[in-house]
BAFI-3210 file (N, C-alpha, C; in Angstrom, 3 decimals, decimal comma, padded with zeros to 6 digits):
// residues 121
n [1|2|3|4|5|6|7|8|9|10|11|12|13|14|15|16|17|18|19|20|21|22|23|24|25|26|27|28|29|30|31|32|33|34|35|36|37|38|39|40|41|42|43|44|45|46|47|48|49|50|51|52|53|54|55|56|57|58|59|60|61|62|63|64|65|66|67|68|69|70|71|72|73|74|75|76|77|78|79|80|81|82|83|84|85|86|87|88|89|90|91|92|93|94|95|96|97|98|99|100|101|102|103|104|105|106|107|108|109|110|111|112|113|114|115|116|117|118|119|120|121]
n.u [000,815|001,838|004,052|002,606|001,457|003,998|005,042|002,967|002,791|005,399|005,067|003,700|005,192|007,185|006,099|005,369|008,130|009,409|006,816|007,178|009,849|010,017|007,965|009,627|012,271|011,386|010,388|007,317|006,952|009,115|010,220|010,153|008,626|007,683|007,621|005,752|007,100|005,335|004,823|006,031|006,326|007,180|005,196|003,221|001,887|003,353|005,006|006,742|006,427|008,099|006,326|005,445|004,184|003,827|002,861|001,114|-000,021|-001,073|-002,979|-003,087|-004,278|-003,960|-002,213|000,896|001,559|004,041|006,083|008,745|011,571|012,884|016,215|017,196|018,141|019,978|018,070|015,748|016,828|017,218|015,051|013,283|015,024|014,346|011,766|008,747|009,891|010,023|010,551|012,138|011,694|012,600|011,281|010,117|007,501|006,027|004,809|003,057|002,173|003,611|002,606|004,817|006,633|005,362|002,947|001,794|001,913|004,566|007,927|010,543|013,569|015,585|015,895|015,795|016,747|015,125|014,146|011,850|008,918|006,816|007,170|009,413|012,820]
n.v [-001,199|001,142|001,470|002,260|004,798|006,595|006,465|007,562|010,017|011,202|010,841|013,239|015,193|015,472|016,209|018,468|019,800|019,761|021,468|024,053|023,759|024,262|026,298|028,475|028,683|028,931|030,612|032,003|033,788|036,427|039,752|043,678|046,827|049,990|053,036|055,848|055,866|055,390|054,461|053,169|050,984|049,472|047,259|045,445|043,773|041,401|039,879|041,555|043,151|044,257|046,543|048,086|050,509|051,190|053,914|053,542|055,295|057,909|059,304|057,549|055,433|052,606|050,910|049,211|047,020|045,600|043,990|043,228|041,322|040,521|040,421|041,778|044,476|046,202|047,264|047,824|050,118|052,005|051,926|053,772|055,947|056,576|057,316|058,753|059,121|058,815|055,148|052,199|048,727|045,435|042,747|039,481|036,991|035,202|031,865|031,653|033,140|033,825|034,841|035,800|036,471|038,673|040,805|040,744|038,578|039,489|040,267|042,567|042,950|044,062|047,498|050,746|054,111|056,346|058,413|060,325|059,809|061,709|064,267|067,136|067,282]
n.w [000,000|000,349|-001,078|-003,650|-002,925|-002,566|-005,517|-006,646|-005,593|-005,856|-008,528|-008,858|-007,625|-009,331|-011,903|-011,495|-010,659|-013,471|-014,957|-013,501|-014,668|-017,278|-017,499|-016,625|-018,422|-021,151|-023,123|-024,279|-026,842|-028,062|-027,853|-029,478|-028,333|-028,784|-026,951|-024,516|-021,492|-018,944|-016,584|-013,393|-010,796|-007,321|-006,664|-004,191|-001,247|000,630|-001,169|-003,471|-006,450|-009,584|-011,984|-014,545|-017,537|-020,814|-023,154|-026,324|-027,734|-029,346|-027,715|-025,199|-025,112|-025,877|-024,312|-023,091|-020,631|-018,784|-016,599|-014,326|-013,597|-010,525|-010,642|-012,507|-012,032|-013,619|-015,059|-013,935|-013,062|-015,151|-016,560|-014,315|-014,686|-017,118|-016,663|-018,393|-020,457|-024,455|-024,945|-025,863|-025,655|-024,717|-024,514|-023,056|-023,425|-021,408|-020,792|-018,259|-015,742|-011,724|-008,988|-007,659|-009,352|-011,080|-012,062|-014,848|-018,160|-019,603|-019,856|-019,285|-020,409|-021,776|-021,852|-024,018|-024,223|-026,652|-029,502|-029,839|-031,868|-032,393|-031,145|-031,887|-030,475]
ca.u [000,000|003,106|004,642|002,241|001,205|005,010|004,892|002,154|003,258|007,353|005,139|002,856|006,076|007,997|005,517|005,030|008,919|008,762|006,184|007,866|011,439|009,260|007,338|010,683|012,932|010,961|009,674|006,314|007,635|010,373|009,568|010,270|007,991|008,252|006,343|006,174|006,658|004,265|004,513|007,332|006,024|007,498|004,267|003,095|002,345|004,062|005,757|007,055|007,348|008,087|005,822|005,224|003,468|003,862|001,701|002,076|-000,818|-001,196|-004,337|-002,713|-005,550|-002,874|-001,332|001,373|001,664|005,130|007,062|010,548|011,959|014,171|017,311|017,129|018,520|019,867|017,895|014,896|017,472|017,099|013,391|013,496|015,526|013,927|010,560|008,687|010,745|010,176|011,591|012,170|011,907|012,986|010,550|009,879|006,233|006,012|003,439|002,160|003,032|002,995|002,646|005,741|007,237|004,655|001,188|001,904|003,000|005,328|009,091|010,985|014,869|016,772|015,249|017,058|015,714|014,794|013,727|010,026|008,998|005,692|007,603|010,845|013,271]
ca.v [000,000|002,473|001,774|003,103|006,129|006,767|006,074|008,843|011,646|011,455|011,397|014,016|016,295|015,306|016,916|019,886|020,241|020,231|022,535|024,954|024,569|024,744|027,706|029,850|028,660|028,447|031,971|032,471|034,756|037,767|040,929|044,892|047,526|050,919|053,950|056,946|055,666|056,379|054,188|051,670|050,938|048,536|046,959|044,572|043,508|040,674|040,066|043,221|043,292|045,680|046,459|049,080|050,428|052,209|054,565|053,319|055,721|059,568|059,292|056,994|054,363|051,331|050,532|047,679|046,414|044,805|043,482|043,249|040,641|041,311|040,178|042,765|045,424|047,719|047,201|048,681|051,631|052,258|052,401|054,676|057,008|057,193|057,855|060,111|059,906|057,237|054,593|051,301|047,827|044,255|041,176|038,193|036,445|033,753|031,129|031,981|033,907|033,528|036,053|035,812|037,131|039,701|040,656|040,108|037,523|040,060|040,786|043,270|042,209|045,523|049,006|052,068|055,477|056,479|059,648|060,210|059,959|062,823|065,521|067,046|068,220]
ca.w [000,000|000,836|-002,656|-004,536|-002,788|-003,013|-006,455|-007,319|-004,489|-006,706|-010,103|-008,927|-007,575|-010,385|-013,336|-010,748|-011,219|-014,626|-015,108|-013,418|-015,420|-018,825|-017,651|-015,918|-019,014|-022,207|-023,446|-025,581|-027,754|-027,559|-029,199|-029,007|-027,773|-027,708|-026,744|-023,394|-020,049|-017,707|-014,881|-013,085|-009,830|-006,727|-005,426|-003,664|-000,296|000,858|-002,600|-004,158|-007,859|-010,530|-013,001|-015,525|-018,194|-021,616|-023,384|-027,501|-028,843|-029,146|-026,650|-024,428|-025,524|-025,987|-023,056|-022,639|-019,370|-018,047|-015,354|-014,652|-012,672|-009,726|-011,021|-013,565|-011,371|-014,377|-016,132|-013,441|-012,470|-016,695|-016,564|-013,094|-014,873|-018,104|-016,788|-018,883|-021,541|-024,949|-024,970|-026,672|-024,828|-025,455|-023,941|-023,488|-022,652|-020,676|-021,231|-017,543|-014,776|-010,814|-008,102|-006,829|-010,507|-011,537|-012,671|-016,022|-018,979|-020,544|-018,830|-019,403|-020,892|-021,736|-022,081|-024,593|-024,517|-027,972|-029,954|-029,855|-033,428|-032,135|-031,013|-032,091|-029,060]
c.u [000,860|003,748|003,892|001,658|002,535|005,258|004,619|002,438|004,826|006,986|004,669|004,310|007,270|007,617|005,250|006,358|009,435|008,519|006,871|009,082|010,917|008,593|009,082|011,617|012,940|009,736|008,988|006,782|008,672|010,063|010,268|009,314|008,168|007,082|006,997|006,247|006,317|004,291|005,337|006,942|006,978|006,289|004,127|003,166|003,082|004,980|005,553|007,427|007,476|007,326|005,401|004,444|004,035|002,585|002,096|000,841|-000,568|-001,833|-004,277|-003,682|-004,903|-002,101|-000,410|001,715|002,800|005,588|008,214|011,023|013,467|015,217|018,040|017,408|019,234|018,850|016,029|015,324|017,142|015,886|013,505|013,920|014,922|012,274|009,657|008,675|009,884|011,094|011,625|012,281|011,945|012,248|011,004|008,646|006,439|004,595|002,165|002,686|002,736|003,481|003,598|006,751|006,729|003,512|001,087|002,751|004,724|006,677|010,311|012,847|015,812|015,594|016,608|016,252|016,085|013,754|012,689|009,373|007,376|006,526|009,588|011,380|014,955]
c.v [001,264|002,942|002,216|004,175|006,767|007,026|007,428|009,930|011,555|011,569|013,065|015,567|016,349|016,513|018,537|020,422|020,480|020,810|023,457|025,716|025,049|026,038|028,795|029,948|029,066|029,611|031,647|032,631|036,004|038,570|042,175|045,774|048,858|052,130|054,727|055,617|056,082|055,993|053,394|051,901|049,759|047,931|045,545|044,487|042,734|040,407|041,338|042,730|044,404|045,547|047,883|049,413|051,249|052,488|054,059|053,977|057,156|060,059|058,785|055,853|053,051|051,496|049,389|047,794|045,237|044,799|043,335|042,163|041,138|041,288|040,866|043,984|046,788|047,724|048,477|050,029|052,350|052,967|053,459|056,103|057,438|057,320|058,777|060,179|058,346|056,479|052,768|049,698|046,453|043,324|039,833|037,979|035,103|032,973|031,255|032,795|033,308|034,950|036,979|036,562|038,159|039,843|040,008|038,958|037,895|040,916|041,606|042,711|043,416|046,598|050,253|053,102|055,869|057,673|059,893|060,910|061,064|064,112|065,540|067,717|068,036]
c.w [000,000|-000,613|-003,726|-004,457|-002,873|-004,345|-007,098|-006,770|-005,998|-008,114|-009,823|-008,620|-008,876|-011,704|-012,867|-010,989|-012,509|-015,609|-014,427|-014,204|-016,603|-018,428|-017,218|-017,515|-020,341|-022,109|-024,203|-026,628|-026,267|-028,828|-028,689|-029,297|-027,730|-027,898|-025,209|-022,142|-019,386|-016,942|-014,620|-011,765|-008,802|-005,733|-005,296|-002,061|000,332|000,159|-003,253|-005,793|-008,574|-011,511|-013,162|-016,604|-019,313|-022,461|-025,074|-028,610|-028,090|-027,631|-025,330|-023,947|-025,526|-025,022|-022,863|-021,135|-019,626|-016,913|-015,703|-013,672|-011,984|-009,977|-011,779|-013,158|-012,758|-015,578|-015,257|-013,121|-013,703|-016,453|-015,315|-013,838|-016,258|-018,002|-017,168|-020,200|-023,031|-025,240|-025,693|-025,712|-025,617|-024,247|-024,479|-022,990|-022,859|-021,098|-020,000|-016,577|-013,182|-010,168|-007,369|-008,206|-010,752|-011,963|-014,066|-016,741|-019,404|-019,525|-019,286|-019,688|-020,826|-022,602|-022,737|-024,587|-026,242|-028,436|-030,118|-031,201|-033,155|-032,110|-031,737|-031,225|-029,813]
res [x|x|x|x|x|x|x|x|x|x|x|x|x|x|x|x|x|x|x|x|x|x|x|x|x|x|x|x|x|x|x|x|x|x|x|x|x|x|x|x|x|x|x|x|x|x|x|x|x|x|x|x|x|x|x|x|x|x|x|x|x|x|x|x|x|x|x|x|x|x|x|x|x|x|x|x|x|x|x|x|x|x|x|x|x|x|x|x|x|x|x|x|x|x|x|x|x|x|x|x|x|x|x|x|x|x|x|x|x|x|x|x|x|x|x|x|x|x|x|x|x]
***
């Protein structure tokens, strides 16, 4: 009776590990993004993440929504400092996300500030 609840508990944590390396490892897609930044926040209560937003219409009607994962330290000091400004971003989306990463699919890779094809300065 022992050996095969054994059995199914080591498959059942097995496919749970996994699923995890296929979701952390194994990107959706990877794309680039760009448009104003309007928002880079650190929230969260218990878990803090970063997430952000850009504006990618006149009206500010298109919104992308990203996250940044913590590890990504210049890459959030980047965004921080180019708030405001447009700017150009490089993703990846994940196939899912968890709470403990960010609200969203879509994660933030490397950020360039870039000339804002609206205005001329």
């Amino acid at each position: 009776m022992k050996k095969p609840l054994i059995i199914g508990i080591s498959i059942i944590i097995i496919a749970f590990t996994l699923y995890l390396a296929f979701v952390y490892y194994v990107p959706y897609s990877e794309g680039v993004r760009s448009g104003e930044l309007i928002k880079i926040s650190h929230k969260g209560f218990v878990v803090k993440t970063w997430e952000g937003e850009i504006s990618q219409g006149i009206s500010g009607a298109q919104i992308f929504k990203f996250s940044v994962a913590r590890k990504k330290k210049g890459v959030i000091d980047k965004l921080k400092e180019y708030q405001g400004a447009y700017v150009k971003v490089n993703y990846e989306e994940r196939y899912t996300t968890f709470f403990w990463w960010g609200d969203t699919k879509y994660f933030i890779t490397d950020v360039q500030r870039e000339k804002s094809p609206h205005f001329n300065k």
